[in-house]
C-alpha positions in Angstrom: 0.0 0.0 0.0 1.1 3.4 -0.9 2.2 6.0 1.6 -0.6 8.1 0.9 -3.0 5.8 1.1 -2.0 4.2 4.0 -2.0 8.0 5.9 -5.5 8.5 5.1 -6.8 4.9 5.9 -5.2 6.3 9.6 -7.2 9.7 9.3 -10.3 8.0 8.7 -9.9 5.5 11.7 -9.0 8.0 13.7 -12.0 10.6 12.6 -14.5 7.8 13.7 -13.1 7.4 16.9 -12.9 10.4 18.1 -16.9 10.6 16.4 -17.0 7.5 18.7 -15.8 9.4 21.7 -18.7 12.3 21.4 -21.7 10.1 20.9 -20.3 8.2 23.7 -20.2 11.2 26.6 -23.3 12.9 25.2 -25.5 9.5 25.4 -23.7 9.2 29.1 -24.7 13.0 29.8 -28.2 12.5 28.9 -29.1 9.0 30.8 -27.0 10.8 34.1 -30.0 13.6 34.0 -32.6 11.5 33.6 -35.0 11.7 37.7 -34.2 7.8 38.7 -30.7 7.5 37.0 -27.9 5.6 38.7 -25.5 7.5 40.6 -21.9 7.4 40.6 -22.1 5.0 43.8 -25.1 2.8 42.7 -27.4 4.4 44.0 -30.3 6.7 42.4 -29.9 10.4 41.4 -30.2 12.7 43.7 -32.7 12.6 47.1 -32.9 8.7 47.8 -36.8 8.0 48.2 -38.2 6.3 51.3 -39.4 2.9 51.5 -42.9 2.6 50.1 -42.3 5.7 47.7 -43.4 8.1 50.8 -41.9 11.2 51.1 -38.9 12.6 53.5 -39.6 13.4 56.8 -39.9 17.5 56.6 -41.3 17.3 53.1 -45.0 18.2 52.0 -46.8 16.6 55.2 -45.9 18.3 58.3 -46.5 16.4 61.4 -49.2 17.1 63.7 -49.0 19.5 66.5 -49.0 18.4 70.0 -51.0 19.1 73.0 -51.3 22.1 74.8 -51.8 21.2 78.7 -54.3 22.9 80.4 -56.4 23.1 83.7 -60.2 23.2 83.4 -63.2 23.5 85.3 -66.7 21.6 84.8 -69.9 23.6 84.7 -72.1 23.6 87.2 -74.7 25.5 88.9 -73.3 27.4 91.9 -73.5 30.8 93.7 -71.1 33.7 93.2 -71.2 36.8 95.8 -69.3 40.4 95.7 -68.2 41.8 99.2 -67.0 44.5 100.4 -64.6 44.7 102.8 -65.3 46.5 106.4 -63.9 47.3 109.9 -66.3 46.6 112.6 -66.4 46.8 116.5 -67.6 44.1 118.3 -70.3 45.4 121.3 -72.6 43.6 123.2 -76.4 43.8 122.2 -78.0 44.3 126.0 -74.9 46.3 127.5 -75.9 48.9 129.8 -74.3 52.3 130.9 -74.1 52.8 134.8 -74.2 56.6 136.0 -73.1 57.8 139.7 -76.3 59.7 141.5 -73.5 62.5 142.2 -70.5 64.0 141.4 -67.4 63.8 143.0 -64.5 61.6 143.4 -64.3 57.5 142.4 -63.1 56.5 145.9 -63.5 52.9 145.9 -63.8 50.2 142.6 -65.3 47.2 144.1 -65.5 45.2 140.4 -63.0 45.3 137.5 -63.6 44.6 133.9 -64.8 41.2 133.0 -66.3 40.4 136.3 -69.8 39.2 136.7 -72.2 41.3 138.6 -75.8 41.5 139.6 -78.6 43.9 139.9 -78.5 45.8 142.8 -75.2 45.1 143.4 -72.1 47.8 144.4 -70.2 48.5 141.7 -68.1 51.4 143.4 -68.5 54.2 145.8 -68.3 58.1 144.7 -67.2 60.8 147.4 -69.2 63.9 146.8 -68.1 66.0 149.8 -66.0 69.5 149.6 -63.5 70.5 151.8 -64.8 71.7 155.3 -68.0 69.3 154.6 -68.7 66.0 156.3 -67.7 63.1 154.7 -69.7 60.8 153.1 -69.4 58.4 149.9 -72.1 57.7 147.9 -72.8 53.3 146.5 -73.1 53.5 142.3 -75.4 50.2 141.8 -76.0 47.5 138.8 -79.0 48.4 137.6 -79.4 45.5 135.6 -77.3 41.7 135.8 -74.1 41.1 133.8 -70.9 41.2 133.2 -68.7 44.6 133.8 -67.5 45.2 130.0 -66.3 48.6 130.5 -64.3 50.6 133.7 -63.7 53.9 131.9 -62.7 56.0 135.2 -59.8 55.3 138.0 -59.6 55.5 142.0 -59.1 59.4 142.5 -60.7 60.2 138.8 -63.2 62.8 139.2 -66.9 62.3 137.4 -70.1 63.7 137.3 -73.9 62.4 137.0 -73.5 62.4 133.4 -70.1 60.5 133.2 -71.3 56.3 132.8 -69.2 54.9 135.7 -69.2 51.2 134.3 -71.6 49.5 131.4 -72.7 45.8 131.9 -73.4 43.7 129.0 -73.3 40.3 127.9 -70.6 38.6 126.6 -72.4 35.8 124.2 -75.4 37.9 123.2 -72.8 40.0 120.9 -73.3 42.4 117.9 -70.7 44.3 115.1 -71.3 47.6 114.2 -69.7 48.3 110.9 -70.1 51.9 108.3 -70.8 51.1 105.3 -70.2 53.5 102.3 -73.5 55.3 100.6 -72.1 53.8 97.0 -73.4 50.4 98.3 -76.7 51.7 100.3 -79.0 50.2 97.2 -77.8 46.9 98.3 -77.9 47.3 102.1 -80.9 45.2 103.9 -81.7 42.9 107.0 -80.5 39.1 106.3 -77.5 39.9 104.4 -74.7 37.3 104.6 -71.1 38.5 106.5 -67.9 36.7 107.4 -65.8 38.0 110.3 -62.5 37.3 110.8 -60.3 38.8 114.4 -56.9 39.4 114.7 -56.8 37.2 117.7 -58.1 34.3 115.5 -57.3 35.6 112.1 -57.4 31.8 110.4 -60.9 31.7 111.6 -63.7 33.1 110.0 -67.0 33.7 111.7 -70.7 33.7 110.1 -73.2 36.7 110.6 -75.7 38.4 109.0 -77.4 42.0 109.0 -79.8 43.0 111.3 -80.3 46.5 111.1 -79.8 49.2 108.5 -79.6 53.0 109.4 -82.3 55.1 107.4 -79.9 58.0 107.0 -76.8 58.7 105.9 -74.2 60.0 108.0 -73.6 63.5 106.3 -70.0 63.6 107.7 -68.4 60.7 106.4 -71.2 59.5 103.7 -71.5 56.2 105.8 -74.4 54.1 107.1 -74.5 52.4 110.1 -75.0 48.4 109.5 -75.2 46.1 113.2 -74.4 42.2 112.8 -75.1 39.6 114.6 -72.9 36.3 115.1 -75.0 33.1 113.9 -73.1 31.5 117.0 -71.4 32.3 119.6 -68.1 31.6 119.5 -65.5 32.4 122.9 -62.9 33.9 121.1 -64.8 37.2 120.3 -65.1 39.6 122.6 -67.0 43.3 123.4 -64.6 46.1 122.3 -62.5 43.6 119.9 -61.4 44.9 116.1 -63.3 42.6 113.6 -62.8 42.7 110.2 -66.3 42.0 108.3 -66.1 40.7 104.4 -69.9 42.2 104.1 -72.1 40.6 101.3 -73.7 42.9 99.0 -74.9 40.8 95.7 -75.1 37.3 95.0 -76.1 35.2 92.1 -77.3 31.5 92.8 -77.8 28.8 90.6 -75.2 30.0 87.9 -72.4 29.1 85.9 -69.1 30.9 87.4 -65.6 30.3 86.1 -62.2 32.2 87.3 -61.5 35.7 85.7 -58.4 34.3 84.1 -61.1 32.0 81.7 -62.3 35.1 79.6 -60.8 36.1 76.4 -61.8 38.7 74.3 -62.9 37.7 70.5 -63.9 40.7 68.5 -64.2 42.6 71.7 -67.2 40.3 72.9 -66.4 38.4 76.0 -65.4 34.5 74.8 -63.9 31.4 76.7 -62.7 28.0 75.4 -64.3 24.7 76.0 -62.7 21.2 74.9 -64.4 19.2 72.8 -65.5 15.4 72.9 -62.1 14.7 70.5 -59.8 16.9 73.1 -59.7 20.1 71.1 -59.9 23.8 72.0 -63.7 25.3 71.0 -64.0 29.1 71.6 -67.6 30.2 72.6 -68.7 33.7 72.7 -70.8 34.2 76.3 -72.5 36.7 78.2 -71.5 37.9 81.6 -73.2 39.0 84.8 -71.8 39.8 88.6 -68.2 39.6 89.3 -65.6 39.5 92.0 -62.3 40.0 92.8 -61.4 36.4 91.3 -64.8 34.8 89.8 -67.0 36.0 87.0 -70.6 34.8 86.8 -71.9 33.7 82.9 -75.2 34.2 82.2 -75.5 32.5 78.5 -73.2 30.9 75.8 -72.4 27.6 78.1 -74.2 24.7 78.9 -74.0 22.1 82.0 -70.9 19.4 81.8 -69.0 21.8 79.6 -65.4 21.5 80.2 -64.0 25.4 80.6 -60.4 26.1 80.2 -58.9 27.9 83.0 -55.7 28.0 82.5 -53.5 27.9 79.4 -52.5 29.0 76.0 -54.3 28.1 73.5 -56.2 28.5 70.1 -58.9 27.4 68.2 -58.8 23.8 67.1 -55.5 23.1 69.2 -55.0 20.1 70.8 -55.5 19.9 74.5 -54.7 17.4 77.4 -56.0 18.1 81.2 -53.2 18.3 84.0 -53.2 15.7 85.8 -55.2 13.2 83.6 
């Protein structure tokens, strides 16, 4: 074979490899983009799927949201009351004020304070005489039977027949005498509820009830005068002791009542959230009535065995679990 021939059998052979070579990478190229081609390790291009052909965790279905723990209170009917908190003095009902028949000196005390005494009896002796006159003392008697509640005057203090020398009263047949401001006079009448609480027995508290209303108001301190009695007697209390007197002045019975802390505001409408049979957050718009320092009655929107959410943040539709359960 001639030289020339022989160099162009070698340019064709190497013309259709190198055609060879192209076809080669640009078949490769295209099968390597292809969604489910091999990749360089075996395994399939790009994200490997999950078993079953589901998605990736984190991909189009998120998961679902978890409960919200909560407290909540079951509705039903009760009775909600607003007080008002007073100072009172505690006094005895039948005490009596003892007045001298003269004036002059106390010379003699014949019973101090918390002794039992009877009518008739000496209580203490007044001198009425001047200097240069004869002297003489004159008896101040009980005029009724008790016990001495009050010794106002000393040996040697002087008094006069308008001066009350003693006062007998009872000591179980007691009374509080509280003020009580005008801005609650509307409510103010015979059989209201109190509780009492002293500061000699402050973890106790004490039942009475009102049993007398002052007509008028008092034009200097725009008070009335409200008297309790005790709906037993109870020995710690005392005439002349500092009782503090959580005074009743509305109540609502047979209501629905749930903690202030329940209500939300939807749309500026009072709302609270009940969970459903399938332990989700339902909001419900109510209507409310009398309120205290820590309850609020509802008047419409709930129903009986409704499960109210007290405590907790949550929306509508969220998840919920009870505390405890």
């Amino acid at each position: 074979m001639s030289k020339t021939k022989k160099s162009d059998l070698i340019g064709k052979i190497i013309v259709i490899a190198l055609i060879g070579v192209f076809v080669a990478v640009g078949i490769f190229t295209m099968v390597g983009k292809r969604p489910g081609a091999m990749g360089p390790m075996g395994g399939m291009g790009g994200m490997p799927p999950m078993a079953g052909g589901g998605m990736p965790r984190g991909g189009a279905s998120a998961a679902q949201p978890v409960a919200v723990t909560v407290s909540a209170k079951t509705m039903e009917k009760e009775t909600i009351q607003k007080t008002v908190l007073l100072n009172g003095d505690v006094a005895s009902k039948t005490q009596t004020s003892i007045y001298p028949d003269t004036s002059g000196k106390v010379s003699r005390l014949l019973k101090q304070v918390g002794d039992s005494v009877k009518k008739g009896e000496v209580i203490a002796y007044v001198d009425p005489s001047r200097p240069g006159s004869a002297y003489a003392v004159s008896p101040v008697t009980a005029t009724v039977s008790g016990t001495v509640i009050q010794l106002p005057f000393n040996v040697g203090d002087t008094v006069n027949t308008g001066n009350a020398l003693a006062v007998i009263g009872s000591l179980e047949d007691l009374e509080i005498k509280v003020k009580v401001s005008e801005k609650y006079s509307a409510y103010l009448k015979q059989g209201l509820p109190a509780y009492v609480s002293l500061v000699s027995a402050p973890d106790q508290v004490l039942l009475a009830k009102v049993t007398s209303v002052s007509p008028v108001v008092n034009t200097s301190n725009r008070t009335q005068d409200v008297v309790l009695s005790l709906e037993q007697y109870h020995k710690a209390i005392r005439p002349g002791m500092f009782a503090q007197v959580r005074l009743v002045v509305q109540e609502e019975t047979d209501t629905f009542v749930v903690p202030q802390e329940a209500i939300r505001s939807f749309n500026d409408e009072p709302a609270v959230f009940v969970i459903t049979a399938d332990n989700k957050a339902l909001r419900k718009l109510v209507k409310t009535g009398l309120s205290n320092d820590t309850d609020i009655q509802i008047t419409a929107g709930l129903d009986s065995g409704d499960l109210v959410i007290t405590a907790g943040s949550v929306t509508e539709g969220l998840p919920v679990r009870i505390a405890g359960r």
